[in-house]
C-alpha positions as CSV (number, residue, x, y, z in Angstrom):
1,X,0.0,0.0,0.0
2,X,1.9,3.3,-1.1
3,X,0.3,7.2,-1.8
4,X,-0.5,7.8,-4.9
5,X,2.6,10.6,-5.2
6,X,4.7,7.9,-4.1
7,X,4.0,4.9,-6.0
8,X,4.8,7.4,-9.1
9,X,6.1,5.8,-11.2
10,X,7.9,3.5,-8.7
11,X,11.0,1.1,-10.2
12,X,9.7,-1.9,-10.1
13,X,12.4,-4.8,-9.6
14,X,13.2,-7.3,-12.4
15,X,15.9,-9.3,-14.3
16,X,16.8,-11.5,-17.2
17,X,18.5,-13.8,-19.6
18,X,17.5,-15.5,-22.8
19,X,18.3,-19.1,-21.6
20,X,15.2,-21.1,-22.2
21,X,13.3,-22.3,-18.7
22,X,12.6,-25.9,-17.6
23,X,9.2,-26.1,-16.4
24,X,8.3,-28.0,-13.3
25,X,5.1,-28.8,-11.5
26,X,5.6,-29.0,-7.7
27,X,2.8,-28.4,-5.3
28,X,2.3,-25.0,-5.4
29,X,2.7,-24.6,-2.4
30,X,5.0,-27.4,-0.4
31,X,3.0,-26.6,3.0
32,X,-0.6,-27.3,1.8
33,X,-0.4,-30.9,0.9
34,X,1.2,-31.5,4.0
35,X,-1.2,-29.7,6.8
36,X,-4.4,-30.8,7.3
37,X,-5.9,-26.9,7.0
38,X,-8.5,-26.9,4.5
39,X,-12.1,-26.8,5.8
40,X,-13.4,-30.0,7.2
41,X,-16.5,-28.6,8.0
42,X,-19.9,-30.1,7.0
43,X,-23.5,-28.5,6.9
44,X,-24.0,-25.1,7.9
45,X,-20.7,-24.8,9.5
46,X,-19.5,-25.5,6.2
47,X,-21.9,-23.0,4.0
48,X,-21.2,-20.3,6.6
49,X,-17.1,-20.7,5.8
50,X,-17.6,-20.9,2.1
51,X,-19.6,-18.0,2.2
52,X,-17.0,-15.6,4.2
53,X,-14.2,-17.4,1.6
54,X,-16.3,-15.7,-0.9
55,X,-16.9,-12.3,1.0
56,X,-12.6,-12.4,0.7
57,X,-12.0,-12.9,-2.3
58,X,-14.5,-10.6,-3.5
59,X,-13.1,-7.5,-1.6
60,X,-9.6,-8.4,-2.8
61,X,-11.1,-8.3,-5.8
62,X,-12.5,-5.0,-5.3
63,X,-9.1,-3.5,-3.4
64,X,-7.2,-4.5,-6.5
65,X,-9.7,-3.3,-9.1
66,X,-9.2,0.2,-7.2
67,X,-5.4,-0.1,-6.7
68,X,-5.1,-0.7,-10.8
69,X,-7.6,2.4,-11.1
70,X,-5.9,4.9,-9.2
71,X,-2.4,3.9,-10.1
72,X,-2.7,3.7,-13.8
73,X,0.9,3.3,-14.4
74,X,1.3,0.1,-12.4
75,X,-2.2,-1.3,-14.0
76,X,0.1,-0.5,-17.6
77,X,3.1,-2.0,-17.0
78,X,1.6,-5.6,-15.4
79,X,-0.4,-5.8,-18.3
80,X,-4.0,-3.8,-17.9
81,X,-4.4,-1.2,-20.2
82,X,-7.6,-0.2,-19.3
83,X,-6.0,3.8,-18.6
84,X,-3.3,3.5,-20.6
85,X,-3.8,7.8,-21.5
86,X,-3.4,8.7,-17.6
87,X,-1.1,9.4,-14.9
88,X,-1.9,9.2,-11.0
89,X,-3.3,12.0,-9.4
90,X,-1.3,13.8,-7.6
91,X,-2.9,16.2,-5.6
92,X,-3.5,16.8,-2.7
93,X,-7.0,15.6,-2.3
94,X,-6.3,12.7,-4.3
95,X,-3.9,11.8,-1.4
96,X,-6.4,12.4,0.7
97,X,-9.3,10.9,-1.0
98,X,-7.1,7.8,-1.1
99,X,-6.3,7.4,2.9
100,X,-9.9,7.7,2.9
101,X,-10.6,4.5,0.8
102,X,-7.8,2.7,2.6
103,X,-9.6,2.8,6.3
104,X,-12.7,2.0,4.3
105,X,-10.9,-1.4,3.0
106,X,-9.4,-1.9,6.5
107,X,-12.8,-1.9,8.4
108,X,-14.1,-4.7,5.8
109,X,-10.9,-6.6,5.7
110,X,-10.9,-6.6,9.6
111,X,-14.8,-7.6,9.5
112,X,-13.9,-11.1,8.0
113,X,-13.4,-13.6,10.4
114,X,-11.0,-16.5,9.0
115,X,-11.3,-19.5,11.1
116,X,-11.6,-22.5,9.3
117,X,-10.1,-21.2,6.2
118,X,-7.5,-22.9,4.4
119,X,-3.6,-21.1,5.1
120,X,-3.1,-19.3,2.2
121,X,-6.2,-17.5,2.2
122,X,-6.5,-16.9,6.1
123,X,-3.1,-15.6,5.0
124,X,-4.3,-13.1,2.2
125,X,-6.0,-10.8,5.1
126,X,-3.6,-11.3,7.5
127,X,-1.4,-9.5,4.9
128,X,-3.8,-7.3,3.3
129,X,-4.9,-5.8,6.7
130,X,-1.1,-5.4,7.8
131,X,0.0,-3.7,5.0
132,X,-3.2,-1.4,4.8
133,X,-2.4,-0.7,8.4
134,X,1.1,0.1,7.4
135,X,-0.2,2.9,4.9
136,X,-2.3,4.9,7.4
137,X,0.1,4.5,10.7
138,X,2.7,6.2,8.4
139,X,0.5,8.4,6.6
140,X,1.3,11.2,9.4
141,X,5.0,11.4,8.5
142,X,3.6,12.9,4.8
143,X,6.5,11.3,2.6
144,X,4.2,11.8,-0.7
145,X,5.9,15.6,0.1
146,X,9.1,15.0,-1.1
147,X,8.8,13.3,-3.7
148,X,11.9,13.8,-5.3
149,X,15.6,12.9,-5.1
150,X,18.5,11.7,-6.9
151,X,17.8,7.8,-6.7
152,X,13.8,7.9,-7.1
153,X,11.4,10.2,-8.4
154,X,8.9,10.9,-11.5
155,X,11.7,13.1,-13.0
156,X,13.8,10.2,-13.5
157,X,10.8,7.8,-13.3
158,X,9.2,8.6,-16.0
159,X,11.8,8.6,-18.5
160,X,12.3,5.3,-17.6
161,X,8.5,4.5,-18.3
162,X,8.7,3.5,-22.1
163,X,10.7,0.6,-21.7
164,X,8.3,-1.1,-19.0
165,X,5.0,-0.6,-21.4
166,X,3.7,-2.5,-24.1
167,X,4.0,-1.1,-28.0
168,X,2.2,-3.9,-30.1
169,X,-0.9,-1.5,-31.4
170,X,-2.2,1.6,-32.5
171,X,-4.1,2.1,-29.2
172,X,-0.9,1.3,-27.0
173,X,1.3,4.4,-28.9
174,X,-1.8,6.6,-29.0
175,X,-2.5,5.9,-25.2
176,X,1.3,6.6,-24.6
177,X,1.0,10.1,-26.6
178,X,-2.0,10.8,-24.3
179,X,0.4,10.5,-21.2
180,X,3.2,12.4,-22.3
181,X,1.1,15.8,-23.6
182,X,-0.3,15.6,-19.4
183,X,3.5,15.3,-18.2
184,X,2.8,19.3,-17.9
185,X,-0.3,18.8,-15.7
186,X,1.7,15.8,-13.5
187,X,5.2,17.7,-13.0
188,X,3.0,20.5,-11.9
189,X,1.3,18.5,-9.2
190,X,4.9,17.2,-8.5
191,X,5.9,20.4,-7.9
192,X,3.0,21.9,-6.0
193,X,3.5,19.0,-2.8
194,X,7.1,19.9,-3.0
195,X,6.2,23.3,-2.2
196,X,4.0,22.2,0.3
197,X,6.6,20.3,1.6
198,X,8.9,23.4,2.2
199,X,6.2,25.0,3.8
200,X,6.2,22.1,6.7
201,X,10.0,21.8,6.9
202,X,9.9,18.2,5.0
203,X,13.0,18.9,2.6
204,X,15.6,16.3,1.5
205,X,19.1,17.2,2.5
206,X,20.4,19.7,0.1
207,X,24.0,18.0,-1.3
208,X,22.0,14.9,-2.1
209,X,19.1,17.1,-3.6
210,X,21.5,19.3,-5.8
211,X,22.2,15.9,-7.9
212,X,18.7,16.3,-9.4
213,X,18.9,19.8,-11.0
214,X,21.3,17.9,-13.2
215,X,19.3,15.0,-14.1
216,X,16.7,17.3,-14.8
217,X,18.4,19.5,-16.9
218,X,19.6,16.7,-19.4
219,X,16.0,15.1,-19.7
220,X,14.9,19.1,-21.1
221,X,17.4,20.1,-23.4
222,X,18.4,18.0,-26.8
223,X,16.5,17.2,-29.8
224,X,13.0,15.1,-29.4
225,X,14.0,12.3,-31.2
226,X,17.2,11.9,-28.6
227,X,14.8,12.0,-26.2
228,X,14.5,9.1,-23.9
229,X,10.9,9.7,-24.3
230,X,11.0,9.3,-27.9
231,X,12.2,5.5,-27.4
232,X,9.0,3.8,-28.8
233,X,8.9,5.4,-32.0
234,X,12.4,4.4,-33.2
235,X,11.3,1.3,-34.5
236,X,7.9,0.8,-34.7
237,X,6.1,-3.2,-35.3
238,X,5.6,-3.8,-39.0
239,X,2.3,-4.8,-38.5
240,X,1.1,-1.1,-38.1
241,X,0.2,0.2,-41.0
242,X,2.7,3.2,-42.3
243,X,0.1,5.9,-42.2
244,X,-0.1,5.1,-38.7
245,X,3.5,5.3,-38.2
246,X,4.0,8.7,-39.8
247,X,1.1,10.0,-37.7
248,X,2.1,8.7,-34.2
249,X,5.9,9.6,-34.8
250,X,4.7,13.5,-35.8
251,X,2.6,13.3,-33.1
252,X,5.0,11.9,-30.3
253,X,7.9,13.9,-30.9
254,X,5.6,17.1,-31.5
255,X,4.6,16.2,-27.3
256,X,7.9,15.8,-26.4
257,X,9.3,19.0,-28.0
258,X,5.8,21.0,-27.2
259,X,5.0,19.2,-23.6
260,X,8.0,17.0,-21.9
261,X,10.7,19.7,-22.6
262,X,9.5,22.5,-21.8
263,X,7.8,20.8,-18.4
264,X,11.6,19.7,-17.5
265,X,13.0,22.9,-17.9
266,X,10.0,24.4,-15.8
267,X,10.8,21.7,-13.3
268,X,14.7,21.9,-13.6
269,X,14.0,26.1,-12.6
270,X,12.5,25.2,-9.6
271,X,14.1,22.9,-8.0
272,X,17.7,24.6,-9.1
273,X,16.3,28.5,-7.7
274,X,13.5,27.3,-5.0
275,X,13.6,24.0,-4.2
276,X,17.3,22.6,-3.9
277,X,18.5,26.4,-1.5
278,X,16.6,25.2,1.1
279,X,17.1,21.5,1.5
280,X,17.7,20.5,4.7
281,X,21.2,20.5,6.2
282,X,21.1,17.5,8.0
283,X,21.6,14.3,6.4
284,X,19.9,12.2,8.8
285,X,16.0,11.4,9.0
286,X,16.8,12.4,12.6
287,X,16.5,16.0,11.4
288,X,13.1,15.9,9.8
289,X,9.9,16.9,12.3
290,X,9.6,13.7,14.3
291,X,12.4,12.1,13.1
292,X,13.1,9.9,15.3
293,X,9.7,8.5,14.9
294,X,9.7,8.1,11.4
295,X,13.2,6.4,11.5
296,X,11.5,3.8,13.5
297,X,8.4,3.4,11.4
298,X,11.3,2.8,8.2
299,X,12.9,0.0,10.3
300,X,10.1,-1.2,10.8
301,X,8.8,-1.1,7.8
302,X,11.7,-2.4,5.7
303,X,13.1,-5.2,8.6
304,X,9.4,-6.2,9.2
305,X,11.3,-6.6,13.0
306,X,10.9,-5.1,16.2
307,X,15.0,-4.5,16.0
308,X,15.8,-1.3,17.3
309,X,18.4,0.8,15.6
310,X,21.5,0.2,18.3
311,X,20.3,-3.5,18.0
312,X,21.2,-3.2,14.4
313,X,23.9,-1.2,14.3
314,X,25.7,-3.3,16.9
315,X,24.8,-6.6,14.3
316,X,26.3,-4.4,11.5
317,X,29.2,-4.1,13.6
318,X,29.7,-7.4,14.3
319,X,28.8,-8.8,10.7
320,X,32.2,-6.5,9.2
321,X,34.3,-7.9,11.9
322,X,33.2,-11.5,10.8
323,X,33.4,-11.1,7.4
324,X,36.2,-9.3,7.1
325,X,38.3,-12.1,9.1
326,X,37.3,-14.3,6.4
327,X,38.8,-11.7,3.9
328,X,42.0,-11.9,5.6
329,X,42.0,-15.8,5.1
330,X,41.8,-15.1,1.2
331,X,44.4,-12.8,1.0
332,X,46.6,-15.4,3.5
333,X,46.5,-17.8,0.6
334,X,47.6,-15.1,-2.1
335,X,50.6,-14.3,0.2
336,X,49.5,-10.9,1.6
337,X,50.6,-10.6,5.6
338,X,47.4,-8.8,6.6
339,X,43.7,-7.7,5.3
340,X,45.5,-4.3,5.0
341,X,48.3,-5.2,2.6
342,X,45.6,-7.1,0.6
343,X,43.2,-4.4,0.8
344,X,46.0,-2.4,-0.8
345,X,46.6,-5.1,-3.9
346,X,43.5,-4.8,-4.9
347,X,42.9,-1.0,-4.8
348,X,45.8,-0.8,-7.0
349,X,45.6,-3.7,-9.4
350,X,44.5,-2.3,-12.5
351,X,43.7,-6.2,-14.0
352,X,40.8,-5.9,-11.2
353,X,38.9,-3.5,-13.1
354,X,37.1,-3.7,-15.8
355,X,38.0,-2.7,-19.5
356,X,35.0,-1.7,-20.8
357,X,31.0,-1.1,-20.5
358,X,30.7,-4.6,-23.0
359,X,33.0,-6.4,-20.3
360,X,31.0,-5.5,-17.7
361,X,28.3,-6.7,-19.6
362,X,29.6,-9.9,-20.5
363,X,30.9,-10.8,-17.2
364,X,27.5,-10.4,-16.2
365,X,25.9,-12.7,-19.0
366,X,28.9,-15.3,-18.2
367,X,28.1,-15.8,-14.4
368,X,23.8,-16.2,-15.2
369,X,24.6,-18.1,-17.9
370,X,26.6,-21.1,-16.0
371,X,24.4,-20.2,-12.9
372,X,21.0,-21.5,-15.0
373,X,22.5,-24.8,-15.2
374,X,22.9,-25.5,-11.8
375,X,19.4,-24.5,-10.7
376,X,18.1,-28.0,-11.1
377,X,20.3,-28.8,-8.6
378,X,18.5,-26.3,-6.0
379,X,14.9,-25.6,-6.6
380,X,12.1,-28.2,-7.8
381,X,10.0,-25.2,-9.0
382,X,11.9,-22.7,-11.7
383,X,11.3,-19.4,-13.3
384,X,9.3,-19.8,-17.0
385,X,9.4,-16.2,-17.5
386,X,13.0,-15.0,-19.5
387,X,15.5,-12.4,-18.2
388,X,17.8,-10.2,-20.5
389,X,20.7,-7.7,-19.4
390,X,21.1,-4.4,-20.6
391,X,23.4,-1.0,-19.2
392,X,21.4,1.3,-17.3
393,X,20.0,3.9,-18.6
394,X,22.3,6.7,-19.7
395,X,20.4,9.5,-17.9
396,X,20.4,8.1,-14.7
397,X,23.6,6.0,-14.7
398,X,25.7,8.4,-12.7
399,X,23.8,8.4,-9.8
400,X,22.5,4.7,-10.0
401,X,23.0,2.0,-8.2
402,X,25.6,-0.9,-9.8
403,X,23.0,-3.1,-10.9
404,X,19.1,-3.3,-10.4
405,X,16.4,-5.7,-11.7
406,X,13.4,-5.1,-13.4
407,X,10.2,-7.3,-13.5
408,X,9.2,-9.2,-16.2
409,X,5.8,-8.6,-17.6
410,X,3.3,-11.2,-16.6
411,X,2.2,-12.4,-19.7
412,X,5.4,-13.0,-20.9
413,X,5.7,-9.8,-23.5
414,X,8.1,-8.6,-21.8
415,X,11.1,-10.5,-20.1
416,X,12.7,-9.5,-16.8
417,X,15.9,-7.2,-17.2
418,X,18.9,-6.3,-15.1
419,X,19.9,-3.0,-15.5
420,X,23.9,-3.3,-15.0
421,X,25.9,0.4,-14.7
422,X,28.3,0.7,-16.8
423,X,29.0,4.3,-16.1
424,X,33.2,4.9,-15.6
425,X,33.8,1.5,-16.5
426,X,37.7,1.5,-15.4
427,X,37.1,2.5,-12.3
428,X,34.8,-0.4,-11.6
429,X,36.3,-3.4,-9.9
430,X,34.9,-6.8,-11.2
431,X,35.6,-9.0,-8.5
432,X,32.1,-8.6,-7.6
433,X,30.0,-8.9,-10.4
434,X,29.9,-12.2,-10.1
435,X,28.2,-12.0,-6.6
436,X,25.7,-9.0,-8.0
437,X,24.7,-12.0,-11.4
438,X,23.2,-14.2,-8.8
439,X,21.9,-11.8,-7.0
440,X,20.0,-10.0,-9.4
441,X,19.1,-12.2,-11.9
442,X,19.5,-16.2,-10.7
443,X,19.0,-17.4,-8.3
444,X,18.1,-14.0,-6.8
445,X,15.6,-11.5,-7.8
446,X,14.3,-12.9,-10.8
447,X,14.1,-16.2,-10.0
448,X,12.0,-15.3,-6.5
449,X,10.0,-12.6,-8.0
450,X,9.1,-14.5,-11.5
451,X,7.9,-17.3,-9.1
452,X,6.2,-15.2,-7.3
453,X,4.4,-14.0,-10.3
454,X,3.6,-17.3,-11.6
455,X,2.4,-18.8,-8.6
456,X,-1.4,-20.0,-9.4
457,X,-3.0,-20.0,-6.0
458,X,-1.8,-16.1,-5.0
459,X,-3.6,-13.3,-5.4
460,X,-2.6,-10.2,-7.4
461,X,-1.5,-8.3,-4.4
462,X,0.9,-10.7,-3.4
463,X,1.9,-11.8,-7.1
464,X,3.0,-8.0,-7.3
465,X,3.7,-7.0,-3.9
466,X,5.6,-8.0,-0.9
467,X,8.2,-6.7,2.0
468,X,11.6,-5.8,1.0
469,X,13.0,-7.9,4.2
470,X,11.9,-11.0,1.9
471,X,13.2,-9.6,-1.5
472,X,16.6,-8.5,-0.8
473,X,17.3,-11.1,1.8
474,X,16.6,-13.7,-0.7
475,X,19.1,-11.9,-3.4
476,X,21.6,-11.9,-0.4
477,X,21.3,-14.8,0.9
478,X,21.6,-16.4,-3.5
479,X,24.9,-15.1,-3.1
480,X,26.7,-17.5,-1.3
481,X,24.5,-20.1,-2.9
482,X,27.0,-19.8,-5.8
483,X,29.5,-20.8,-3.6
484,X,27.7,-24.1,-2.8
485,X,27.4,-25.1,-6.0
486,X,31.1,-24.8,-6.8
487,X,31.5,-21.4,-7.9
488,X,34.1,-18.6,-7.1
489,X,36.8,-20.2,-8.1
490,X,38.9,-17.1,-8.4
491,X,39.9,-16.1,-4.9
492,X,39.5,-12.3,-6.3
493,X,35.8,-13.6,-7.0
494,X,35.1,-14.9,-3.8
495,X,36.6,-11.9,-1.8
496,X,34.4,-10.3,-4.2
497,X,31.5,-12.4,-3.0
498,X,32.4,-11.9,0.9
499,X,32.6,-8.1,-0.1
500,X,29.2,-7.6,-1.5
501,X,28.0,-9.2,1.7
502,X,30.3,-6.4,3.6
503,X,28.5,-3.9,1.7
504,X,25.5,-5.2,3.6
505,X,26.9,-5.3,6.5
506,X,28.1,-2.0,6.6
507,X,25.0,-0.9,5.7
508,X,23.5,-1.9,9.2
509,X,25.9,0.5,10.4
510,X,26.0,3.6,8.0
511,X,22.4,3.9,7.9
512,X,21.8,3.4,11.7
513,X,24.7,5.8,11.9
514,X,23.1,8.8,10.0
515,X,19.9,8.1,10.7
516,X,20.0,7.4,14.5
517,X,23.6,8.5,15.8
518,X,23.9,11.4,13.7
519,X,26.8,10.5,11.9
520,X,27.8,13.2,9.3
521,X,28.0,12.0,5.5
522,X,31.5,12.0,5.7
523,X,31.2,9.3,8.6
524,X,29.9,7.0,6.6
525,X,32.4,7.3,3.4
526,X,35.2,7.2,6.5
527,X,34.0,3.6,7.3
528,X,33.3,2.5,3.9
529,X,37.2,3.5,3.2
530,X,38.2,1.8,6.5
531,X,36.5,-1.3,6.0
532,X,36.5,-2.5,2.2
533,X,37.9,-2.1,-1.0
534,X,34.6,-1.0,-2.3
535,X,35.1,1.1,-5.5
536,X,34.6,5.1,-4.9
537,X,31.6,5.5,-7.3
538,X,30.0,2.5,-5.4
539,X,31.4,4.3,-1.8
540,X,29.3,7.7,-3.2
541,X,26.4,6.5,-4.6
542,X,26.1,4.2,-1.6
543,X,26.3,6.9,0.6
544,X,23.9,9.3,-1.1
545,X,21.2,6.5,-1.1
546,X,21.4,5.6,2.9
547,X,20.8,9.3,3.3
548,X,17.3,9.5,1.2
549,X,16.2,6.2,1.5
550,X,16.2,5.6,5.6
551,X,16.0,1.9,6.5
552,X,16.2,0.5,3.2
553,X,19.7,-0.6,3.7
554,X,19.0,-2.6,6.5
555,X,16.5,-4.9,4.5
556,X,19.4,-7.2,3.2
557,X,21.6,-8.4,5.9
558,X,18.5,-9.0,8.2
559,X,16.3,-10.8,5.5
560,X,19.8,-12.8,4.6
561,X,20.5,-13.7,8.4
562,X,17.0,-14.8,9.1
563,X,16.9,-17.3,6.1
564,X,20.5,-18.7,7.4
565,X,19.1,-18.9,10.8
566,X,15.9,-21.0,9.4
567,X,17.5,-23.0,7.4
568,X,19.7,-24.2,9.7
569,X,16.9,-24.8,12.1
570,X,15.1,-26.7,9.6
571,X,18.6,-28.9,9.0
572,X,19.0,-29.5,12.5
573,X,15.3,-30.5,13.3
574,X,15.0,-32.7,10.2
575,X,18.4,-34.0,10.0
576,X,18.6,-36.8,7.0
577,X,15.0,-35.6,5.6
578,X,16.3,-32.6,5.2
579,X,16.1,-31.3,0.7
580,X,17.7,-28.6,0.5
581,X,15.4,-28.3,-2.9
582,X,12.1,-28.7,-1.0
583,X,13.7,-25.7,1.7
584,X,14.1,-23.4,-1.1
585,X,10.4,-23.8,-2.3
586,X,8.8,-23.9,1.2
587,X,10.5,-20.6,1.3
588,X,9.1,-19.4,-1.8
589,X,5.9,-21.1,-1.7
590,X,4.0,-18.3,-0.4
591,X,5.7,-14.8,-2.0
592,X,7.7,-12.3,0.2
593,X,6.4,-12.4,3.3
594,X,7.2,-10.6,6.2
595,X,10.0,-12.5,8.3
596,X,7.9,-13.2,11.6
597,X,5.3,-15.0,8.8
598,X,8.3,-16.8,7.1
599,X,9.3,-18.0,10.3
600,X,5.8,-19.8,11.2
601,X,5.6,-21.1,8.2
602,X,9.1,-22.9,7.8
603,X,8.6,-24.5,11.4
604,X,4.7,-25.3,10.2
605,X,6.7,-27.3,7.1
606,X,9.5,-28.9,9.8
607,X,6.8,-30.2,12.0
608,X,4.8,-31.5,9.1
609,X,7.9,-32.7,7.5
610,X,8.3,-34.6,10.3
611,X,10.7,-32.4,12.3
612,X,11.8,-31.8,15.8
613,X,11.7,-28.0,16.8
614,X,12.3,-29.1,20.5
């Protein structure tokens, strides 16, 4: 459940490759089969369950009718092109209108009483009423008023837009045309809760917020057809006819020169001369009205735990001190005295670097390639859906993370894509790109969310939704499943693997640090320096995102650590019956869950499985 202003345009995650998928046919779900929980009622206990299953699946049905309705861009890129010529609104009394609506689907929600139903759907409300809940506690903190910053944000959102839609028919470029001559109307809604948002002292800090004048100042100047707007009409399908073609091109480019341009240069003036002088000083959330209070509700809210932030800053702590002992180990073997002196090798070998964008690219390809085949080997349920990897954008690449995924479409139109950067390709080390393959393609983000997707059973809120606790400890956590099945075989590689999962470990303690113990910015890039070998547009662009995404961060390491910590509870309580293959599906059975509801259910699949948890 998100505001309208901030599901904007929202990057949804994905990934790909072109390897063609095995299909298997599991259970759907591995703990069904083996629980006796589906009604056993007879008679009018019976009728009286069936009929409040109904009632549930109705109002979902309703709830996501809405959700598509209101956030047209979403219902677009999933596949529903019902309002395929509009944007979300916006304004203030959308925003408003839409809390509204949400209280009125948490009252029914909460009216529907679930005994007797099977799991999975007693498990549909359970969710739908926390994350509903969710919305409206947080509402208070007003986020949807600064909508805006380097790493998110329609200004960059939209842009990327085009190459999450559909462009198969006339009606899906006129629809497209519609949207882009009302990027006046939406950038001036952006701009008017931005301006609300100065009034009420919610600003993002100004360094980070000073990155954006320059995005927006590249997406308004340039020719139309440069444009990354003007992506759909470069090639166009043969199938629609060539009087067609001339017309939408004219027409498209005419909105982009006469509408997109102009609007980014309007936007690029504010934010350089009104908005961006009086961002906040501060980098940490702590120095936003309540800010301690809305730091909580983040870790919260991306941890689904009831950690507090010295709790997880201490963890962080302890995490780099553990992995970086097994760094040192590495280096041992390679003949360096210390972690220091190793540290040192690396920062200065220029054979640990890549040569170009296209090596970064193939390394990337290389590593999902090889993974694919060892999948079998770990999952009985696989992906169908394809993945494909491309360089990030060139807009956004500066100021973008190293890699990202994108989801697939759901009917299969459009594969999953990792976005790799490729942006100052020589001063990017590639002794972790091997780690960041599996974790955003396979076995990591594309395999979980593309199962997700094509589970039968789940409803669309889950197929498309979820905690980021689940998501990005998954990804972690298919890290180091590379090393199980025999990869890393270059010792650079697997310090490379241990030092993606320092990343997220220091993460637990920059963000707790500028968000909670008021570290400075500078703080932050200290440790990173101190504590890895971490290239320096990775160290800044790392930095820059803790500070305007609070709690984000913390997502990975606790969503990895909790996974370790089931599965070995599983191994220990089941011993010989323990399938690594039938661990991996229990886990993904049900879509990203929050941890505490993981955690039920993997002991639920121990006990049936025949398990001790004693």
């Amino acid at each position: 459940m998100r505001s309208p202003a901030v599901l904007l345009l929202l990057a949804l995650t994905a990934c790909g490759d072109s390897t063609p998928r095995r299909k298997s046919t599991p259970d759907p779900d591995p703990i069904e089969p083996l629980k006796a929980n589906a009604v056993q009622s007879a008679g009018a206990q019976s009728t009286d369950v069936d009929t409040r299953r109904k009632a549930l699946d109705r109002l979902l049905a309703e709830q996501w009718e809405y959700n598509l309705r209101t956030h047209p861009e979403f219902a677009s890129i999933i596949g529903d092109h019902r309002w395929d010529d509009r944007w979300t609104d916006a304004s203030p009394e959308a925003i408003a209108a839409d809390l509204e609506e949400q209280k009125k689907f948490l009252a029914r929600f909460e009216a529907i009483d679930t005994t007797g139903f099977p799991e999975q759907e007693a498990l549909n409300q359970q969710l739908m009423v926390r994350g509903i809940k969710e919305t409206l506690d947080n509402a208070k903190f007003e986020d949807w008023l600064m909508p805006i910053n380097q790493m998110n944000g329609p200004h960059i959102g939209l842009p990327q837009f085009p190459s999450l839609l559909r462009f198969t028919t006339v009606a899906d470029y006129d629809g497209y045309l519609a949207r882009l001559q009302k990027v006046p109307a939406l950038l001036d809604q952006i701009v008017a809760l931005m301006r609300d948002g100065m009034a009420k002292g919610l600003m993002p800090p100004k360094v980070q917020l000073a990155l954006t004048v320059g995005q927006a100042e590249k997406l308004g100047k340039g020719k139309p057809e440069d444009s990354p707007f003007a992506q759909p009409v470069a090639k166009f399908p043969a199938d629609i006819p060539k009087a067609d073609q001339e017309r939408l091109k004219t027409a498209i480019l005419a909105a982009i020169k006469d509408d997109v341009l102009p609007a980014y240069r309007t936007l690029t003036a504010f934010l350089r001369d009104e908005y961006v002088p009086k961002g906040r000083a501060d980098a940490g959330v702590w120095s936003l009205p309540e800010g301690e209070a809305r730091y909580l509700a983040a870790i919260v809210s991306n941890t689904t735990t009831t950690m507090s932030a010295d709790e997880i800053h201490a963890l962080g702590l302890a995490e780099v001190e553990r992995i970086e002992g097994e760094q040192a180990a590495i280096g041992k073997t390679l003949g360096f005295k210390d972690l220091a002196a190793f540290r040192k090798h690396i920062r200065k070998n220029k054979k640990l670097y890549a040569k170009s964008q296209k090596d970064i690219l193939d390394r990337y390809q290389k590593h999902t390639d090889a993974m694919y085949a060892k999948l079998p080997e770990l999952f009985g349920r696989l992906p169908e859906q394809k993945m494909i990897i491309l360089p990030t954008e060139e807009f956004r690449e500066k100021d973008a993370s190293g890699a990202e995924y994108q989801q697939g479409a759901p009917d299969g139109s459009r594969p999953g894509i990792v976005r790799v950067n490729t942006y100052t390709p020589k001063k990017r080390l590639w002794i972790d790109m091997e780690s960041t393959a599996y974790h955003e393609g396979v076995p990591g983000h594309h395999l979980q969310l593309t199962i997700q997707q094509e589970l039968p059973e789940m409803p669309p809120f889950r197929k498309f939704g979820g905690y980021t606790a689940f998501f990005e400890g998954w990804a972690l956590y298919s890290e180091r499943l590379g090393k199980e099945v025999g990869f890393y075989t270059d010792p650079y590689s697997d310090y490379g693997r241990l030092q993606d999962e320092l990343l997220r470990a220091i993460r637990l303690v920059g963000d707790t640090g500028l968000h909670h113990k008021k570290w400075t910015r500078e703080q932050v890039v200290d440790f990173f320096h101190d504590h890895s070998t971490i290239d320096e547009p990775t160290v800044q662009a790392e930095t820059n995102r803790y500070i305007v995404w609070p709690g984000q961060a913390l997502a990975y390491k606790i969503g990895q650590l909790t996974i370790l910590r089931l599965r070995d509870k599983a191994q220990t309580a089941l011993g010989d019956k323990f399938d690594i293959r039938a661990f991996h599906d229990t886990v993904l059975a049900a879509g990203a869950l929050p941890l505490d509801t993981l955690e039920a259910r993997i002991d639920a699949w121990i006990t049936a499985s025949g398990g001790d948890l004693k």
